[in-house]
mmCIF entry with sequence, helices, sheets and N, C-alpha, C, O atoms, coordinates in Angstrom:
data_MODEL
# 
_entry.id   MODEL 
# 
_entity.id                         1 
_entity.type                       polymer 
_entity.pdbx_number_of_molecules   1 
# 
_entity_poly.entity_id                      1 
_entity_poly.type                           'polypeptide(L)' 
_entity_poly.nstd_linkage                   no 
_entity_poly.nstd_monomer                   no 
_entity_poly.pdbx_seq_one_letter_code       
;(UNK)(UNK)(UNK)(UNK)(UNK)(UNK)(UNK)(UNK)(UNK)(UNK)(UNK)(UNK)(UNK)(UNK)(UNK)(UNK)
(UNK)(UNK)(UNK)(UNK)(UNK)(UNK)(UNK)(UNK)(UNK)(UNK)(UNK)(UNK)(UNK)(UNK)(UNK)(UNK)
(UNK)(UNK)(UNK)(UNK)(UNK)(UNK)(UNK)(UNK)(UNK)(UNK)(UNK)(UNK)(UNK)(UNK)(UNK)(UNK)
(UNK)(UNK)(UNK)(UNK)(UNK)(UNK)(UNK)
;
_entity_poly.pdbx_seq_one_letter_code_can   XXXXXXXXXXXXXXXXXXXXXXXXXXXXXXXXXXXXXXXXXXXXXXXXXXXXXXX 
_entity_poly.pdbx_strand_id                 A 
# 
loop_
_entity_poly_seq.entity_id 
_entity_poly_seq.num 
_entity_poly_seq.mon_id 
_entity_poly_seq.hetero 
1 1  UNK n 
1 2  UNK n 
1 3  UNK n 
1 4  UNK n 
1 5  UNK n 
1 6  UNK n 
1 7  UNK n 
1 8  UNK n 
1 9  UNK n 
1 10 UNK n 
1 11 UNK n 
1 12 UNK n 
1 13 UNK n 
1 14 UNK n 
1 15 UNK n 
1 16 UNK n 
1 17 UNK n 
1 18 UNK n 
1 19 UNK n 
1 20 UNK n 
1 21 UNK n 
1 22 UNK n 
1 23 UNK n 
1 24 UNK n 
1 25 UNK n 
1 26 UNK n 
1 27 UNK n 
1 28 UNK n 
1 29 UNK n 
1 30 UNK n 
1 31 UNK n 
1 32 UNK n 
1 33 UNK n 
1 34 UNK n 
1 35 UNK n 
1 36 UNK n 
1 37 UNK n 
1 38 UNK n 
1 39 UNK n 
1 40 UNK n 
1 41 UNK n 
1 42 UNK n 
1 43 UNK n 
1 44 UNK n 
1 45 UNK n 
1 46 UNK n 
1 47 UNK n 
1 48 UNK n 
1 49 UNK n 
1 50 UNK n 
1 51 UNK n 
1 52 UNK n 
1 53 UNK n 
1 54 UNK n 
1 55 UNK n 
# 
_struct_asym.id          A 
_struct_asym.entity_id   1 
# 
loop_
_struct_conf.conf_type_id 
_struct_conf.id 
_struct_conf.pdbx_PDB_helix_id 
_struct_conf.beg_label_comp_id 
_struct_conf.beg_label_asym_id 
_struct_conf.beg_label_seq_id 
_struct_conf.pdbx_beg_PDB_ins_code 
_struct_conf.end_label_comp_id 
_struct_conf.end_label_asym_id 
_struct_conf.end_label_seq_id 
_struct_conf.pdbx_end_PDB_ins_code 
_struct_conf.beg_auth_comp_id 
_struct_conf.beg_auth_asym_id 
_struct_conf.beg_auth_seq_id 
_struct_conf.end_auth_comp_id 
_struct_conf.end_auth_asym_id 
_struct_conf.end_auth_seq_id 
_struct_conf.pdbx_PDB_helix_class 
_struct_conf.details 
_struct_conf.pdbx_PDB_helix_length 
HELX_P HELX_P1 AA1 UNK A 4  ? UNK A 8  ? UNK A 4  UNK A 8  1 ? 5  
HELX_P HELX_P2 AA2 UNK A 10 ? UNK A 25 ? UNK A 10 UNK A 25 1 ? 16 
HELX_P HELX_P3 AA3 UNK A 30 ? UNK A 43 ? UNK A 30 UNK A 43 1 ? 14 
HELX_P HELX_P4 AA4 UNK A 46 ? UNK A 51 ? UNK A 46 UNK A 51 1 ? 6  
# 
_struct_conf_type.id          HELX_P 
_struct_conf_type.criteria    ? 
_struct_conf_type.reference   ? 
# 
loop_
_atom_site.group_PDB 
_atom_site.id 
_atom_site.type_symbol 
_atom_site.label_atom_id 
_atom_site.label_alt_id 
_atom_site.label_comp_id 
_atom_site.label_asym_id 
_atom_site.label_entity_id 
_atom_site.label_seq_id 
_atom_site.pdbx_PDB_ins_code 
_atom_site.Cartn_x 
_atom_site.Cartn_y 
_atom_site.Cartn_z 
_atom_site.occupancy 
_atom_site.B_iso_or_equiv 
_atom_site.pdbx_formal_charge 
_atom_site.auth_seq_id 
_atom_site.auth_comp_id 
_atom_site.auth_asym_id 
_atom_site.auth_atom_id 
_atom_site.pdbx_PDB_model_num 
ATOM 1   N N  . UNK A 1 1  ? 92.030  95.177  75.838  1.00 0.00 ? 1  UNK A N  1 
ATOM 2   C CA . UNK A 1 1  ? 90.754  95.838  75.968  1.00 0.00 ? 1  UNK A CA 1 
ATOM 3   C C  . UNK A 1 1  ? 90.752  96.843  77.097  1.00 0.00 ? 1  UNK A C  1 
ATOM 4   O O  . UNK A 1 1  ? 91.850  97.353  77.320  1.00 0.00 ? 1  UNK A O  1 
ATOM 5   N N  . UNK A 1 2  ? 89.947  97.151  77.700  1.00 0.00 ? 2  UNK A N  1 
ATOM 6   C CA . UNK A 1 2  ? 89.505  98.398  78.213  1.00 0.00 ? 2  UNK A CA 1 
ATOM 7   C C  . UNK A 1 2  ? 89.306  97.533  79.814  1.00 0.00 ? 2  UNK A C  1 
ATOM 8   O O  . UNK A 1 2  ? 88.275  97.986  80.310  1.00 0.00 ? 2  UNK A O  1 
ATOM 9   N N  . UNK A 1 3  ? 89.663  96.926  80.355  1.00 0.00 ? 3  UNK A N  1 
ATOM 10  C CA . UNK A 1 3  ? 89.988  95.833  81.341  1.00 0.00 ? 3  UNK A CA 1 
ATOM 11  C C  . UNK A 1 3  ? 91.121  96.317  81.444  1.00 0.00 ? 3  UNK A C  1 
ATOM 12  O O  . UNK A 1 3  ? 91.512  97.204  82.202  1.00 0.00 ? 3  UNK A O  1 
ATOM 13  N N  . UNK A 1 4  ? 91.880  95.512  80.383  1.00 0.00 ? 4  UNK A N  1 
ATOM 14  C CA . UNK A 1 4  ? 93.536  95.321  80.470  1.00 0.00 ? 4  UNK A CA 1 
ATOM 15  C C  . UNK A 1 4  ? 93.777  96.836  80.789  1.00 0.00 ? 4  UNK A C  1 
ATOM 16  O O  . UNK A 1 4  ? 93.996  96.762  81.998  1.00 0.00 ? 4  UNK A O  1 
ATOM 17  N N  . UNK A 1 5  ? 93.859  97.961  80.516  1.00 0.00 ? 5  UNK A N  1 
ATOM 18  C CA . UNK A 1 5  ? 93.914  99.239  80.435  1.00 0.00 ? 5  UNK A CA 1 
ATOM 19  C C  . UNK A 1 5  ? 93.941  99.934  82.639  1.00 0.00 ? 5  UNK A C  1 
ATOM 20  O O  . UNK A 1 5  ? 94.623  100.501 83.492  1.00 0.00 ? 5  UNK A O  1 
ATOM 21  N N  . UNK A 1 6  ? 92.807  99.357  82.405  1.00 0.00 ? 6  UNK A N  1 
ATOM 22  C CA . UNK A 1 6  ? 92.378  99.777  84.132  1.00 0.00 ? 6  UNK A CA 1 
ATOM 23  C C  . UNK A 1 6  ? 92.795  99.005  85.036  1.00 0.00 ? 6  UNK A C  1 
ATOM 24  O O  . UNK A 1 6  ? 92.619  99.220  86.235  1.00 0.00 ? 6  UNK A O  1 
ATOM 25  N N  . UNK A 1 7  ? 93.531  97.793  84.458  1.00 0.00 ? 7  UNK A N  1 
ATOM 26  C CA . UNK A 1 7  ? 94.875  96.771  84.976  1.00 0.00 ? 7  UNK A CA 1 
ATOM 27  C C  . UNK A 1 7  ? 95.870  97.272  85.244  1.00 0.00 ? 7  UNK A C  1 
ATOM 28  O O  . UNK A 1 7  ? 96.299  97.472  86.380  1.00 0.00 ? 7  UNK A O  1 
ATOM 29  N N  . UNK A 1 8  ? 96.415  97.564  84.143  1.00 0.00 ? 8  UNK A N  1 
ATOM 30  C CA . UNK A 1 8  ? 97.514  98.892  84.327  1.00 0.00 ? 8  UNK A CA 1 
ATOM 31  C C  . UNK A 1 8  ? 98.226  99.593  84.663  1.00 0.00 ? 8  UNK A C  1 
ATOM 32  O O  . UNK A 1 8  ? 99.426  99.860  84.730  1.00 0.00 ? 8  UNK A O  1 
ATOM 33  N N  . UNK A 1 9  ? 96.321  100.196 85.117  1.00 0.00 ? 9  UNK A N  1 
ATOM 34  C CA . UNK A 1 9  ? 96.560  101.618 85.970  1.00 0.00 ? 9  UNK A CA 1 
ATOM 35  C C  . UNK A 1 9  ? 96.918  101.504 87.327  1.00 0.00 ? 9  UNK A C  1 
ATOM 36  O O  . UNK A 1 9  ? 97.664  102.060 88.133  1.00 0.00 ? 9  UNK A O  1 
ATOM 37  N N  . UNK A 1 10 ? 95.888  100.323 87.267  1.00 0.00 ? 10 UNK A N  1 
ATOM 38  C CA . UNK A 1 10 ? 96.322  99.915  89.373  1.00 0.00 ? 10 UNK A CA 1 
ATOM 39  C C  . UNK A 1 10 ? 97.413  99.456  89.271  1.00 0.00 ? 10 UNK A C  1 
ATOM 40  O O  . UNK A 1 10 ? 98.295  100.148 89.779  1.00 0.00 ? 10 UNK A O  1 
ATOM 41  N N  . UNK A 1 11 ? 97.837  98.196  88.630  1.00 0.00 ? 11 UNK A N  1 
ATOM 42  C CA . UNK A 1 11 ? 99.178  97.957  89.183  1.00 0.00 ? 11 UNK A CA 1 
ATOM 43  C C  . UNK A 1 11 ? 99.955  98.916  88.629  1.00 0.00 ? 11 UNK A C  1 
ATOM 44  O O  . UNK A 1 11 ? 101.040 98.792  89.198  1.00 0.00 ? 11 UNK A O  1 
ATOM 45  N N  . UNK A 1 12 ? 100.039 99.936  87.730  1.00 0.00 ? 12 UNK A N  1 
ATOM 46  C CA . UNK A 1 12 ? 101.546 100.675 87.965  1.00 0.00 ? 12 UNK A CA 1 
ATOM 47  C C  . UNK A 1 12 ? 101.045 101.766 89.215  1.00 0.00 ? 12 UNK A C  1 
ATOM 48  O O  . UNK A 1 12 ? 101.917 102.194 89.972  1.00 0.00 ? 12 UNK A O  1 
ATOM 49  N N  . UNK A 1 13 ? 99.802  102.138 89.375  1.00 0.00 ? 13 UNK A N  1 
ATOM 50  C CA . UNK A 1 13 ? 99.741  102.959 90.591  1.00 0.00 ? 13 UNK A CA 1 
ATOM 51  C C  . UNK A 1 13 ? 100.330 102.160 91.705  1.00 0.00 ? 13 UNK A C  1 
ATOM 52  O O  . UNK A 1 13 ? 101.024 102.874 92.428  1.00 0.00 ? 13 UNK A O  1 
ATOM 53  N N  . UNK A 1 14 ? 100.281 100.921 92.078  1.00 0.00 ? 14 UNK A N  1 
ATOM 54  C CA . UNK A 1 14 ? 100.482 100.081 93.024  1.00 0.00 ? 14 UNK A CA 1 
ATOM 55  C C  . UNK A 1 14 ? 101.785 100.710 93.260  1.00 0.00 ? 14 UNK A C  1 
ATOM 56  O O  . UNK A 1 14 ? 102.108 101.561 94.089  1.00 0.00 ? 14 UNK A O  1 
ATOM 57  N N  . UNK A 1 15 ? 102.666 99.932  92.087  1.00 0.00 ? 15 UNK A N  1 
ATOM 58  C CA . UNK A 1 15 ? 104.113 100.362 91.465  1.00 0.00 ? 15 UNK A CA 1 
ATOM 59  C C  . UNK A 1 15 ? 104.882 101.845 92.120  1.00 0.00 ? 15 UNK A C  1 
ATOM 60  O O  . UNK A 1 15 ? 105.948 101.951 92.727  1.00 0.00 ? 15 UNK A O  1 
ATOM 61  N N  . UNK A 1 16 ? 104.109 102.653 91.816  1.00 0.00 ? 16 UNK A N  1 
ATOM 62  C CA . UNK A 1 16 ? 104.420 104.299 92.571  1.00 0.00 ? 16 UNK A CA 1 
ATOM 63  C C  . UNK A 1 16 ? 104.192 104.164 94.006  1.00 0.00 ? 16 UNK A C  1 
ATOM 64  O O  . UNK A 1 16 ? 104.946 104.528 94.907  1.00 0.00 ? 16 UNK A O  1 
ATOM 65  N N  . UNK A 1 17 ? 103.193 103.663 94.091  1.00 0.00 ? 17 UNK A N  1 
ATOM 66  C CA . UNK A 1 17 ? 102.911 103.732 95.939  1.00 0.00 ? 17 UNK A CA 1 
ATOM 67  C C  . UNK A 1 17 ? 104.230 103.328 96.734  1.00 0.00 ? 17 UNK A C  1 
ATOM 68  O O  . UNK A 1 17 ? 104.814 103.996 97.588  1.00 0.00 ? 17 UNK A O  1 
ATOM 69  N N  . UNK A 1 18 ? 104.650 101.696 96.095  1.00 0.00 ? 18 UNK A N  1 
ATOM 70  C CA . UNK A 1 18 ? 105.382 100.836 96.647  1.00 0.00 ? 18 UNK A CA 1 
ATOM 71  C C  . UNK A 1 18 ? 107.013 101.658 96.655  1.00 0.00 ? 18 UNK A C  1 
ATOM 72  O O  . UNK A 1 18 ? 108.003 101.581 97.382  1.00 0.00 ? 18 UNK A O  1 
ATOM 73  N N  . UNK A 1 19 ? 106.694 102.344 95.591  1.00 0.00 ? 19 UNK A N  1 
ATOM 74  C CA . UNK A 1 19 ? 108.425 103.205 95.886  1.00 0.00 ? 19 UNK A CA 1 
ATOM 75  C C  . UNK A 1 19 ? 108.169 104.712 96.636  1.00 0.00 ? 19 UNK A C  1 
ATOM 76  O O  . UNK A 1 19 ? 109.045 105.112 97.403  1.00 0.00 ? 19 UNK A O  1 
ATOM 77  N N  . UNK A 1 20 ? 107.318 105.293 96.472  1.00 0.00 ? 20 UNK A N  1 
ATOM 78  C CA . UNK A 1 20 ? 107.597 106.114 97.807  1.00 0.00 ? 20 UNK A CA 1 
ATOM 79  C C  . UNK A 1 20 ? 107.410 105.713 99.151  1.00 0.00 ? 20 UNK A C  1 
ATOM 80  O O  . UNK A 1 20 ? 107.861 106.459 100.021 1.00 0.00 ? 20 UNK A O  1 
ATOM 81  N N  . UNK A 1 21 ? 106.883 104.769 99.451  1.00 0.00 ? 21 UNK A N  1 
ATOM 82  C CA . UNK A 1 21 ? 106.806 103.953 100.610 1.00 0.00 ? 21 UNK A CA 1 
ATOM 83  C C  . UNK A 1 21 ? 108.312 103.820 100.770 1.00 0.00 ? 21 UNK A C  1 
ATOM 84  O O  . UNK A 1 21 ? 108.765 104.424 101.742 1.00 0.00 ? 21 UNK A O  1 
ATOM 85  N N  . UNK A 1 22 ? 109.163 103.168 100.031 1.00 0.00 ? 22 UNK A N  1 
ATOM 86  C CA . UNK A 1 22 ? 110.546 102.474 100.129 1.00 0.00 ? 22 UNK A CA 1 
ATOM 87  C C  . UNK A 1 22 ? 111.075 104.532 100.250 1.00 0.00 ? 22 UNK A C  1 
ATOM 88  O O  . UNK A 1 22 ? 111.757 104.936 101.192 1.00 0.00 ? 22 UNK A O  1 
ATOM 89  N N  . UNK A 1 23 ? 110.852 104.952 99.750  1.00 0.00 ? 23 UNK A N  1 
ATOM 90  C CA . UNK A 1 23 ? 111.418 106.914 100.006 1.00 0.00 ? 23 UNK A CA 1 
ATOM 91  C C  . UNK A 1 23 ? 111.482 106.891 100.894 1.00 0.00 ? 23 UNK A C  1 
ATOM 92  O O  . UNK A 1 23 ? 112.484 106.661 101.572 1.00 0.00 ? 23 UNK A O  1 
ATOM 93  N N  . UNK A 1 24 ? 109.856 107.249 101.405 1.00 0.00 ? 24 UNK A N  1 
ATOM 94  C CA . UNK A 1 24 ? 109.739 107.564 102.911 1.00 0.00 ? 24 UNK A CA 1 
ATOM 95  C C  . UNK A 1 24 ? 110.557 106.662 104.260 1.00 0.00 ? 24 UNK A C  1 
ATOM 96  O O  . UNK A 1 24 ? 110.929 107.077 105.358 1.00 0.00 ? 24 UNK A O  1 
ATOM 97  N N  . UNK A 1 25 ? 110.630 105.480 103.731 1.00 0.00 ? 25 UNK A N  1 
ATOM 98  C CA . UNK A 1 25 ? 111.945 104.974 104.769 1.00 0.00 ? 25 UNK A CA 1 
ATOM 99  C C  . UNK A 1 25 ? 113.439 105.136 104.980 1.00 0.00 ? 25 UNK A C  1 
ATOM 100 O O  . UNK A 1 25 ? 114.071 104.766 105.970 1.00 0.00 ? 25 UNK A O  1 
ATOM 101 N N  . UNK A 1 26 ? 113.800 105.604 104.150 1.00 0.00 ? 26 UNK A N  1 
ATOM 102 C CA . UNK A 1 26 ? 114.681 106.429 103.906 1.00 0.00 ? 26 UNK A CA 1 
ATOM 103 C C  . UNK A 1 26 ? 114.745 107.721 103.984 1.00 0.00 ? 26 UNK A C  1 
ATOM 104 O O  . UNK A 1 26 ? 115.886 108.182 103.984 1.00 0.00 ? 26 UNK A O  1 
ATOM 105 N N  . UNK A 1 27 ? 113.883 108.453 104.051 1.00 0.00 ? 27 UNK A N  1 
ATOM 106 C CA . UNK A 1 27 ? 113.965 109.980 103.995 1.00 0.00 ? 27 UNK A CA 1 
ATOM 107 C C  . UNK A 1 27 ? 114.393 110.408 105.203 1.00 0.00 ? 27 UNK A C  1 
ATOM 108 O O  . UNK A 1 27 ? 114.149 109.929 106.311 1.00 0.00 ? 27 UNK A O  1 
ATOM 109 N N  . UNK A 1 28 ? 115.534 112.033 104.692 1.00 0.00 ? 28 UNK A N  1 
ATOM 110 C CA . UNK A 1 28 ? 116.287 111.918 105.770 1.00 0.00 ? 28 UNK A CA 1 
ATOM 111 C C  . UNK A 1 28 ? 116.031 113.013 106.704 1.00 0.00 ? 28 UNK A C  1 
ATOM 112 O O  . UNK A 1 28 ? 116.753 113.401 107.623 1.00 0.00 ? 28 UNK A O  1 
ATOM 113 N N  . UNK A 1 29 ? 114.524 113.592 106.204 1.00 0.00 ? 29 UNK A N  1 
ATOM 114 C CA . UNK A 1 29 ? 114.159 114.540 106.939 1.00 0.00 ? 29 UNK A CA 1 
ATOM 115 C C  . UNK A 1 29 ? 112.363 114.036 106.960 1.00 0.00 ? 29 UNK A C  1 
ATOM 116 O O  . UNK A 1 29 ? 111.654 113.526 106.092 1.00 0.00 ? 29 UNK A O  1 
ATOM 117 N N  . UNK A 1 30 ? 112.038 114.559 108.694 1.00 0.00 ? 30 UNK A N  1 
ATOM 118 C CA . UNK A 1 30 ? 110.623 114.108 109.149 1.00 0.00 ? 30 UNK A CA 1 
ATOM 119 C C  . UNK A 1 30 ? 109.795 114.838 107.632 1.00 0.00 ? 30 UNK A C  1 
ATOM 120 O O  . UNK A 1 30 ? 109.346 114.211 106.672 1.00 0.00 ? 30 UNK A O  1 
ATOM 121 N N  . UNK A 1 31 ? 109.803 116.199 107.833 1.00 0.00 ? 31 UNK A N  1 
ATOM 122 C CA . UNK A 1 31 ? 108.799 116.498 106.515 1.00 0.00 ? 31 UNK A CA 1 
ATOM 123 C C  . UNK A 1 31 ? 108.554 116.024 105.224 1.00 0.00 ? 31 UNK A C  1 
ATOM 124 O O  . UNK A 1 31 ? 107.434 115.810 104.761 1.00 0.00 ? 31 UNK A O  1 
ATOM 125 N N  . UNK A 1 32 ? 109.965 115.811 104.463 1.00 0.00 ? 32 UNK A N  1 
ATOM 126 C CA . UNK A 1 32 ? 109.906 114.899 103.311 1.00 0.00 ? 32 UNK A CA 1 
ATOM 127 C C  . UNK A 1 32 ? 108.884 113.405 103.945 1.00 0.00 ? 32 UNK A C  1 
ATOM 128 O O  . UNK A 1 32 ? 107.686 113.231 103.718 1.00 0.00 ? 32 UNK A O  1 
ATOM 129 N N  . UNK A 1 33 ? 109.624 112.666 104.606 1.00 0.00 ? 33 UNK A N  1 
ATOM 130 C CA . UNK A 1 33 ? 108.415 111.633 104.972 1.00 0.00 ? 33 UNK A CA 1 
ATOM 131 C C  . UNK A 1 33 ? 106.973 111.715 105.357 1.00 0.00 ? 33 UNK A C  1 
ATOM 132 O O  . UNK A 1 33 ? 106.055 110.954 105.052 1.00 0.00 ? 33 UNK A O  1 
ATOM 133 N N  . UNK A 1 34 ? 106.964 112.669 106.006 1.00 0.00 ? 34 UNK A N  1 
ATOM 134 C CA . UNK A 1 34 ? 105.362 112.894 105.864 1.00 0.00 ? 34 UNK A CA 1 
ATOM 135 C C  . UNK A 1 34 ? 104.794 113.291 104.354 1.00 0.00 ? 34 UNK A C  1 
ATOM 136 O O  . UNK A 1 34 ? 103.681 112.865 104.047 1.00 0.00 ? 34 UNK A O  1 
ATOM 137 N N  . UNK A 1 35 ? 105.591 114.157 103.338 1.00 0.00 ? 35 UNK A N  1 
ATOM 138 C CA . UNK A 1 35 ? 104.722 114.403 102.130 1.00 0.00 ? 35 UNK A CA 1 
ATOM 139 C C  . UNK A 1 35 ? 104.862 113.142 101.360 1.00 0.00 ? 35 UNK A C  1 
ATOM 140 O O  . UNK A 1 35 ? 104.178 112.874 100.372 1.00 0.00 ? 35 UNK A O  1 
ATOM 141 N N  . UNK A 1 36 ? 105.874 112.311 101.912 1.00 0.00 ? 36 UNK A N  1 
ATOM 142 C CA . UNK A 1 36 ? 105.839 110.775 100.754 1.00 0.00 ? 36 UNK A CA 1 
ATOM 143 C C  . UNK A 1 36 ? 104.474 110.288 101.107 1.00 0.00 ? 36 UNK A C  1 
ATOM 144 O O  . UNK A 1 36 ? 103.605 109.966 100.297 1.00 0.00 ? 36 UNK A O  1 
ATOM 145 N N  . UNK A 1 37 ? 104.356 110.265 102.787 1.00 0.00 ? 37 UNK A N  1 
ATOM 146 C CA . UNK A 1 37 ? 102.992 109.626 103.005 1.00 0.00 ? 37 UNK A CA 1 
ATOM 147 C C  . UNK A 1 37 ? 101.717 109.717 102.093 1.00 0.00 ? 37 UNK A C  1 
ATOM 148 O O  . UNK A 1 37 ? 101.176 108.911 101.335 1.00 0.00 ? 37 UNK A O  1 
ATOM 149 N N  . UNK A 1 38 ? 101.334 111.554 102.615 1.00 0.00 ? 38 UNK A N  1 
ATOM 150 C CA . UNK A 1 38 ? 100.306 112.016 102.063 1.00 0.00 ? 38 UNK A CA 1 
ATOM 151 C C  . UNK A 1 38 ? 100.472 112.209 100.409 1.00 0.00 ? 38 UNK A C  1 
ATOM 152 O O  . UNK A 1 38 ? 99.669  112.955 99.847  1.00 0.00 ? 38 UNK A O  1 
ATOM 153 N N  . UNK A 1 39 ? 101.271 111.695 99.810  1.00 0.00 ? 39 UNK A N  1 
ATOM 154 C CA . UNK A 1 39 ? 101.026 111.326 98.349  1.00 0.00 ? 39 UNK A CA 1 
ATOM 155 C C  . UNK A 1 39 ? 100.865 110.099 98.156  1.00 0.00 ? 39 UNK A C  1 
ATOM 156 O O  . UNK A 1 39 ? 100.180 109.855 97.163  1.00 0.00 ? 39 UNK A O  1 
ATOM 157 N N  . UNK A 1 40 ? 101.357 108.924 98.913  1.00 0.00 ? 40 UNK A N  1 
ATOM 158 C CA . UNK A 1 40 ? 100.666 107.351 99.211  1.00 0.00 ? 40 UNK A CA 1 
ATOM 159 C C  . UNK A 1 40 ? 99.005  107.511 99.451  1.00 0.00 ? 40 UNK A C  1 
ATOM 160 O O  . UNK A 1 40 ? 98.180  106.854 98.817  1.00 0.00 ? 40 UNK A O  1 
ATOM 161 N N  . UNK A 1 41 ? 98.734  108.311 100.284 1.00 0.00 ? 41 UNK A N  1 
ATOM 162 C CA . UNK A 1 41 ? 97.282  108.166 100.821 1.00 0.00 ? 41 UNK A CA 1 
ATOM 163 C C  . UNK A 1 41 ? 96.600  108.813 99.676  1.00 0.00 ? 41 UNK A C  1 
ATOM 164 O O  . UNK A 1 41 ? 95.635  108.388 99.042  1.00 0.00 ? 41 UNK A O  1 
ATOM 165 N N  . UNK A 1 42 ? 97.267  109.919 99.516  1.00 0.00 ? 42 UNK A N  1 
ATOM 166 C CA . UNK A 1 42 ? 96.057  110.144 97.858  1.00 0.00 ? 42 UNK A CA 1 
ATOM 167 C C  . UNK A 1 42 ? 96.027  109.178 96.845  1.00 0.00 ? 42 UNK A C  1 
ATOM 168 O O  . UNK A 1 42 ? 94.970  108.921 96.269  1.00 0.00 ? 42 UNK A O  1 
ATOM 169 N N  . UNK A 1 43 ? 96.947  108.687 96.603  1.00 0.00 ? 43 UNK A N  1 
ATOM 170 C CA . UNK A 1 43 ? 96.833  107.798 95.443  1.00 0.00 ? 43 UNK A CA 1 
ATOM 171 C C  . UNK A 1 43 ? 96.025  106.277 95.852  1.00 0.00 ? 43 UNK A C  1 
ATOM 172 O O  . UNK A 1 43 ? 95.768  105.529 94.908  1.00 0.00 ? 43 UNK A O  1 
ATOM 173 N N  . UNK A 1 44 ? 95.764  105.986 96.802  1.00 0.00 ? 44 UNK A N  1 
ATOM 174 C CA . UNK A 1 44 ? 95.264  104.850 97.321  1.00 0.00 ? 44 UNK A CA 1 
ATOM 175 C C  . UNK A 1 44 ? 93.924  105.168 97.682  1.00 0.00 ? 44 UNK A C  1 
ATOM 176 O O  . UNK A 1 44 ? 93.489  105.184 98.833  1.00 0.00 ? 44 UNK A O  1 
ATOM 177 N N  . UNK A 1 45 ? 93.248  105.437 96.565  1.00 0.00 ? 45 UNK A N  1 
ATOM 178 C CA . UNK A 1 45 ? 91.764  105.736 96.523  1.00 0.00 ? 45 UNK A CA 1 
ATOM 179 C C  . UNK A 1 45 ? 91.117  105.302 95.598  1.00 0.00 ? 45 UNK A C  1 
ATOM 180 O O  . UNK A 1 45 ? 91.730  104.790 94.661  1.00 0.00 ? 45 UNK A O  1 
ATOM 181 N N  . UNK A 1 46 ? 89.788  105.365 95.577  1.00 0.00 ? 46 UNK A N  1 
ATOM 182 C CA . UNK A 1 46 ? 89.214  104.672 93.989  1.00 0.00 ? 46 UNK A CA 1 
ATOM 183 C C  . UNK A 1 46 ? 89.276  103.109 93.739  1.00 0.00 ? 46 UNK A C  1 
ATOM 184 O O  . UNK A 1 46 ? 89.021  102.167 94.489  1.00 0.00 ? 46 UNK A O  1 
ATOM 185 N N  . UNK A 1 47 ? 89.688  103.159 92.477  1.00 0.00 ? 47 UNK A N  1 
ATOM 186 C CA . UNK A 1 47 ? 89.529  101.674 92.072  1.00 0.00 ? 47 UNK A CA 1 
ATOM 187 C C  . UNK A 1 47 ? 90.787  101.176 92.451  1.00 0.00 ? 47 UNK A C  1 
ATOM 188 O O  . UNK A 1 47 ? 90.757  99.952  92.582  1.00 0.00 ? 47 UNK A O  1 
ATOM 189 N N  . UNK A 1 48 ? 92.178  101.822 92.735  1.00 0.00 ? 48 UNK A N  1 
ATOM 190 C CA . UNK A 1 48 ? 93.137  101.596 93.828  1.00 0.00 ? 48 UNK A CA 1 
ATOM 191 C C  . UNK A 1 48 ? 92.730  100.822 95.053  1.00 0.00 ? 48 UNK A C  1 
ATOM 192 O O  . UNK A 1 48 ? 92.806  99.668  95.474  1.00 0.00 ? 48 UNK A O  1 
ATOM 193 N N  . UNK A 1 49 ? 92.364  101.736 95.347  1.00 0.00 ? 49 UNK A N  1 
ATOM 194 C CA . UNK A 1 49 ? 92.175  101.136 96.850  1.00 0.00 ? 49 UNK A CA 1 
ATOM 195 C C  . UNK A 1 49 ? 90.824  99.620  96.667  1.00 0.00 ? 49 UNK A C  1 
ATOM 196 O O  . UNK A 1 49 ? 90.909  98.687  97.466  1.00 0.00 ? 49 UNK A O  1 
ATOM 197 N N  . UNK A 1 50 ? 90.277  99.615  96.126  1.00 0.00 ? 50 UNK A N  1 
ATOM 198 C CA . UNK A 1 50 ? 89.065  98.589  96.098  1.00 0.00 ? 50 UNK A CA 1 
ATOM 199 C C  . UNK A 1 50 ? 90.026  97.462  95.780  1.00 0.00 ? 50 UNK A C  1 
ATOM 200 O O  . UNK A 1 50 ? 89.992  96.376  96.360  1.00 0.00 ? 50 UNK A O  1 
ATOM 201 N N  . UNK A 1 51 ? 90.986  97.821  94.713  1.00 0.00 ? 51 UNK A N  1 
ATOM 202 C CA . UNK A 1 51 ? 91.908  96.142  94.154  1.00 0.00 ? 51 UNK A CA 1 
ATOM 203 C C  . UNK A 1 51 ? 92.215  95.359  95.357  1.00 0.00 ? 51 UNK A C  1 
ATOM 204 O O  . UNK A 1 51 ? 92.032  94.142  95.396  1.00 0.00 ? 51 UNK A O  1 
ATOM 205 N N  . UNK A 1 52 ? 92.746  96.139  96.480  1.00 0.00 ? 52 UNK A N  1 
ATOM 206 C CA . UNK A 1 52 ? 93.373  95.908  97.620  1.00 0.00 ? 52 UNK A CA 1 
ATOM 207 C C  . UNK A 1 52 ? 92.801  95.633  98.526  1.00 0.00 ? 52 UNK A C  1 
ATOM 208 O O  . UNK A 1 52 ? 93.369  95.801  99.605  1.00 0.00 ? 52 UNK A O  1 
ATOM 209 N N  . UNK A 1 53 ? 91.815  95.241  98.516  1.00 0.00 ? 53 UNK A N  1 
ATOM 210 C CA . UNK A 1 53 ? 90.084  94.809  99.594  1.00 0.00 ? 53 UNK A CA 1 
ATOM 211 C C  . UNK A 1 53 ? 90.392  93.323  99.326  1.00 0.00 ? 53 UNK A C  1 
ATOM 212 O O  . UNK A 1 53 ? 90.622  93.125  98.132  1.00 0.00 ? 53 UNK A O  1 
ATOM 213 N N  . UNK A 1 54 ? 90.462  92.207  100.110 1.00 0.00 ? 54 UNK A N  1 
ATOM 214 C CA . UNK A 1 54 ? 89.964  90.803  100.212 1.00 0.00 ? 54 UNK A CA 1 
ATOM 215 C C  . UNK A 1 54 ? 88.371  90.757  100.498 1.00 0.00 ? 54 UNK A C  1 
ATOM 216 O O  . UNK A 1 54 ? 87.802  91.176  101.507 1.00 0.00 ? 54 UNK A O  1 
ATOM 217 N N  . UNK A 1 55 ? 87.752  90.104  99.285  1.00 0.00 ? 55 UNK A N  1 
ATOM 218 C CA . UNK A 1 55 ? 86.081  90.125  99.177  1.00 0.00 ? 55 UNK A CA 1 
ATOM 219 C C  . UNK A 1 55 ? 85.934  88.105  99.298  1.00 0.00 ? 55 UNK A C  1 
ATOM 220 O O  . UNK A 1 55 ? 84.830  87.563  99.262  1.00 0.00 ? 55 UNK A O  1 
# 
């Protein structure tokens, strides 16, 4: 259903976050690591970021 769908989305967004995170520790230049960041921080918004709230 339409649940399962927006399930998904977060965890494979999760999924992307969690490997440029693992990039950016590795990256072998400061700038590349900063744009891994600021593509972590965009994507960790929305219904992203709410999954990741302890309520």
């Amino acid at each position: 259903g339409p649940d399962d769908a927006a399930g998904d989305f977060v965890r494979s967004t999760k999924q992307l976050m969690d490997l440029l995170r693992q990039l950016e520790d590795i990256a072998p230049q400061d700038d590349l690591a900063a744009e891994l960041r600021l593509a972590v921080d965009a994507l960790n918004r929305g219904v992203v970021a709410y999954s990741s709230l302890e309520l």
